[in-house]
C-alpha positions in Angstrom: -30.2 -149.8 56.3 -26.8 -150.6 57.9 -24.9 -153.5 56.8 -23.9 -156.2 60.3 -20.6 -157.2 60.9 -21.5 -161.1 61.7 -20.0 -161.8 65.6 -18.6 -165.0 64.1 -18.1 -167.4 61.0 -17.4 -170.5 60.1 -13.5 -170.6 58.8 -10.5 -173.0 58.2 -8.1 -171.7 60.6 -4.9 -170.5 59.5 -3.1 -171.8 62.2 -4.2 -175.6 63.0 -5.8 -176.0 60.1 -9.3 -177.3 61.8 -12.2 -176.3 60.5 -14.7 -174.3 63.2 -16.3 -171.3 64.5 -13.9 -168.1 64.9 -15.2 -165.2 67.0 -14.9 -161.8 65.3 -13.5 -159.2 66.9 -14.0 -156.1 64.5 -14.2 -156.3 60.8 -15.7 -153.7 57.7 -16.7 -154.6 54.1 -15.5 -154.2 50.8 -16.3 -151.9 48.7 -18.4 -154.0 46.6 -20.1 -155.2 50.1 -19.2 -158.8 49.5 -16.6 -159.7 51.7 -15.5 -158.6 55.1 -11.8 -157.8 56.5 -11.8 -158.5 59.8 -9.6 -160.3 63.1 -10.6 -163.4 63.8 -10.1 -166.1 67.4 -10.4 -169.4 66.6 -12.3 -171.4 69.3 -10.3 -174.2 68.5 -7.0 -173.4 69.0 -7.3 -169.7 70.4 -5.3 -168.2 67.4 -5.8 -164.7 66.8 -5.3 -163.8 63.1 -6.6 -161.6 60.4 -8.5 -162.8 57.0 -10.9 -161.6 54.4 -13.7 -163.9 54.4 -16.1 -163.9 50.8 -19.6 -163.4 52.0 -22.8 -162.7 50.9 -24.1 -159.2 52.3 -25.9 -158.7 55.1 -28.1 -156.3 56.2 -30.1 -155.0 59.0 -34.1 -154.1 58.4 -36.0 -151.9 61.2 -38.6 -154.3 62.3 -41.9 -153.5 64.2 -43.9 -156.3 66.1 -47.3 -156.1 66.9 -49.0 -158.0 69.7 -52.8 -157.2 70.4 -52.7 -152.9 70.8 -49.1 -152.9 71.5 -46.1 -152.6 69.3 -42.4 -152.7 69.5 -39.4 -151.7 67.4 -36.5 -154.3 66.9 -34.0 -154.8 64.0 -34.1 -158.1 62.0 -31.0 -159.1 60.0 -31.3 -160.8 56.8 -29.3 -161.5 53.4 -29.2 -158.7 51.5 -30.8 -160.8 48.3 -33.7 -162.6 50.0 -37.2 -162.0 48.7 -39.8 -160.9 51.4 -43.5 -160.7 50.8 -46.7 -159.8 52.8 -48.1 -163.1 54.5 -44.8 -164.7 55.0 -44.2 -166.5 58.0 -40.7 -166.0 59.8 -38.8 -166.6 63.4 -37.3 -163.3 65.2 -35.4 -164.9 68.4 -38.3 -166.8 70.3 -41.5 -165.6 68.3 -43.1 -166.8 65.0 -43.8 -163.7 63.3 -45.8 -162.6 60.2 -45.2 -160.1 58.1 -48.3 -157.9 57.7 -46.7 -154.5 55.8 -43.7 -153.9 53.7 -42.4 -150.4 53.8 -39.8 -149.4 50.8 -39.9 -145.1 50.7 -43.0 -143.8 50.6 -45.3 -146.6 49.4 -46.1 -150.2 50.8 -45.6 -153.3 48.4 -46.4 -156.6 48.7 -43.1 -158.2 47.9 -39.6 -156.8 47.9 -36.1 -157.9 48.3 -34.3 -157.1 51.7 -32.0 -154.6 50.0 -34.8 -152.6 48.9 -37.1 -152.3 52.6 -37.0 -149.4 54.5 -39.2 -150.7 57.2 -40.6 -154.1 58.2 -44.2 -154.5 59.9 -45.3 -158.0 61.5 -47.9 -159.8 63.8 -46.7 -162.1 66.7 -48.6 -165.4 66.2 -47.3 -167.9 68.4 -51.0 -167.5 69.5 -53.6 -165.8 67.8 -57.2 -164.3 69.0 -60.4 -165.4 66.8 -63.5 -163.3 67.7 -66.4 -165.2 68.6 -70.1 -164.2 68.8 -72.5 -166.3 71.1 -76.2 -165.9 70.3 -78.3 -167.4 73.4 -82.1 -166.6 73.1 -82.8 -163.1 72.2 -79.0 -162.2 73.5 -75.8 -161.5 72.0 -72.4 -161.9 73.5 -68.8 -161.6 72.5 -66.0 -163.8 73.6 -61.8 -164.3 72.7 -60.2 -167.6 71.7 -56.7 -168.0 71.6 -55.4 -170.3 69.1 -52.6 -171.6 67.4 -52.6 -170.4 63.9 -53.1 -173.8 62.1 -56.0 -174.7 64.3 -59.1 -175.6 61.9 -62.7 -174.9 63.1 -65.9 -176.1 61.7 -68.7 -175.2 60.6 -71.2 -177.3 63.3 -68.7 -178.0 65.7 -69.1 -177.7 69.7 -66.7 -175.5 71.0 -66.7 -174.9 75.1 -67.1 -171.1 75.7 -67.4 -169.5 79.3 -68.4 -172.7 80.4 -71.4 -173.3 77.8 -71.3 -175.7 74.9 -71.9 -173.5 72.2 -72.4 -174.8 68.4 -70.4 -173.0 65.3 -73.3 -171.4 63.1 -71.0 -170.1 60.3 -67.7 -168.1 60.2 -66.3 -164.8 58.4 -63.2 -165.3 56.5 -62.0 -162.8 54.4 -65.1 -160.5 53.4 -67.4 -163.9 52.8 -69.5 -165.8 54.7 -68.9 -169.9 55.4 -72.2 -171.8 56.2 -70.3 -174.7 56.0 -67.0 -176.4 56.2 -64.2 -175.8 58.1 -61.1 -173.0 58.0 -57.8 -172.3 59.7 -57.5 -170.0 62.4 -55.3 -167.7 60.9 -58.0 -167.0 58.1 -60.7 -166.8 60.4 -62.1 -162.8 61.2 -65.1 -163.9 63.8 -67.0 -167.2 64.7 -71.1 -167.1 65.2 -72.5 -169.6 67.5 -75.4 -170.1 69.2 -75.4 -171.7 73.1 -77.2 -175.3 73.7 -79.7 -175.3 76.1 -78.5 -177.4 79.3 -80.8 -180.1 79.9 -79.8 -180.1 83.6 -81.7 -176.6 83.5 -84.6 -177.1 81.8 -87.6 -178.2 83.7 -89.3 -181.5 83.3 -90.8 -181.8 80.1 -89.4 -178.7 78.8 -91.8 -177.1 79.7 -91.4 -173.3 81.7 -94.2 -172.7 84.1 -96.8 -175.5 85.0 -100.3 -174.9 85.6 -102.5 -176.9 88.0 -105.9 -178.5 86.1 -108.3 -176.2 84.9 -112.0 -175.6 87.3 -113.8 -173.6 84.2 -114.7 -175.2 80.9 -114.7 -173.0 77.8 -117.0 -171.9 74.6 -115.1 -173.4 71.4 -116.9 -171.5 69.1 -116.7 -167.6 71.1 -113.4 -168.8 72.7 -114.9 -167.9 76.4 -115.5 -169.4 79.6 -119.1 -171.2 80.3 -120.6 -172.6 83.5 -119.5 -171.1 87.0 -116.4 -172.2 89.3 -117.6 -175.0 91.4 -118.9 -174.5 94.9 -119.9 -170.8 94.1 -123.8 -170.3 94.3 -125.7 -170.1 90.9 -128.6 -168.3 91.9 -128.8 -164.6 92.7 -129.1 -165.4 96.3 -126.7 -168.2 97.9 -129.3 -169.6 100.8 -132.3 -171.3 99.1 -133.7 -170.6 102.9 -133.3 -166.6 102.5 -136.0 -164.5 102.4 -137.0 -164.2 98.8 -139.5 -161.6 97.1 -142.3 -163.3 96.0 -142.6 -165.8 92.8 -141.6 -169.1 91.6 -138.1 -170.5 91.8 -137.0 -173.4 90.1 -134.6 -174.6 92.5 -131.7 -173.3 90.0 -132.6 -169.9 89.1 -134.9 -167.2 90.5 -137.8 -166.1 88.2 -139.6 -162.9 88.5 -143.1 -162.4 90.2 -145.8 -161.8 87.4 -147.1 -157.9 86.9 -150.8 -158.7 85.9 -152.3 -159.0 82.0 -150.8 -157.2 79.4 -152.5 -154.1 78.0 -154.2 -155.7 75.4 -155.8 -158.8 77.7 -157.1 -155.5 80.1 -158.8 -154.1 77.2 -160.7 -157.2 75.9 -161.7 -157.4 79.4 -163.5 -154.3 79.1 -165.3 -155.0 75.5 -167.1 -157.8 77.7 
């Protein structure tokens, strides 16, 4: 860690007295690191002097940022007696970080003071991504929401995903599962929803394919068809004028000619 020479302060100037921002042009610390030596140019009155300002120490921390499956290295300057800890939110330049690791030697902690890190890691959050899962019919789909960290989702809510209302089942935060209630983005690790039908889409009635009436009536007690289709002949020959073998018909069904007595009438005939 290398201790910053500040590229200005706020001094009483030596020369009009005013109180205001001086430039620094080149400075070094004590010995004890608590004030600085340096020459100073008053924006005020452009008076270029040297002074020893009494300040508190700072310091410069190797910081890495992590955005999606990229990473960067920057440095981060800080006071050398300020307390950091894992989960704290903070602003480098333009981005609202937060820090995820805290490196001092060999080991991560969860909480040090800036004198004591050897490396910083952190998350960019200006945005944030909150996996979703979207369960339509037998199907499952993923999808990316981008959020603000202190959005709240709820359990039941209608969220608009690809298009598709799509209701909030539950949601995994932090090795549990929330049936119910709501929870803040940042704390969220994946959303489960299911997609609402669209009632533009669905047919009439809701019902899927539509049959025309029924021409065959069925058994209720053996579960099978009875009768014949309409218009179909019921006898074994369709032309009642056909040539038929000989024998009685009943107009409906044809019945077979007679084969003479039985056995038994033939042999009473010959007792007599």
């Amino acid at each position: 860690m290398d201790m910053q020479v500040p590229s200005a302060l706020n001094l009483h100037c030596a020369k009009c007295g005013q109180e205001g921002l001086h430039d620094v042009v080149r400075g070094r610390w004590g010995k004890k690191g608590n004030s600085l030596e340096c020459t100073v140019v008053c924006k005020a009155c452009g008076a270029t002097y040297k002074t020893t300002a009494e300040l508190e120490r700072n310091i410069r921390v190797p910081l890495i940022i992590s955005h999606m499956e990229t990473s960067r290295k920057e440095t981060l300057d800080l006071d050398e007696s300020e307390e950091l800890q894992v989960g704290q939110e903070l602003f480098f330049e333009d981005e609202r970080l937060e820090i995820t690791a805290i490196e001092t030697g060999p080991r991560r902690v969860r909480s040090a003071p800036a004198s004591n890190i050897d490396t910083l890691w952190a998350k960019r959050i200006n945005t944030i991504r909150v996996k979703v899962s979207i369960v339509h019919r037998n199907l499952t789909r993923t999808a990316d929401m981008w959020l603000d960290p202190d959005d709240t989702i709820s359990v039941g809510e209608i969220l608009e995903l690809s298009g598709r209302p799509c209701e909030v089942t539950s949601m995994r935060i932090e090795g549990k599962n929330l049936r119910k209630g709501s929870a803040a983005a940042r704390d969220i690790r994946r959303v489960y929803t299911r997609e609402k039908s669209d009632p533009k889409r669905r047919r009439p009635g809701g019902q899927g394919r539509v049959r025309g009436p029924s021409n065959r009536s069925f058994n209720r007690s053996s579960g099978r068809p009875s009768g014949r289709p309409p218009n179909r002949p019921s006898g074994r020959y369709s032309n009642r004028n056909s040539n038929r073998p000989s024998g009685r018909s009943n107009g409906n069904s044809y019945d077979r000619p007679s084969r003479g007595p039985s056995r038994r009438n033939r042999d009473t005939r010959g007792d007599r």
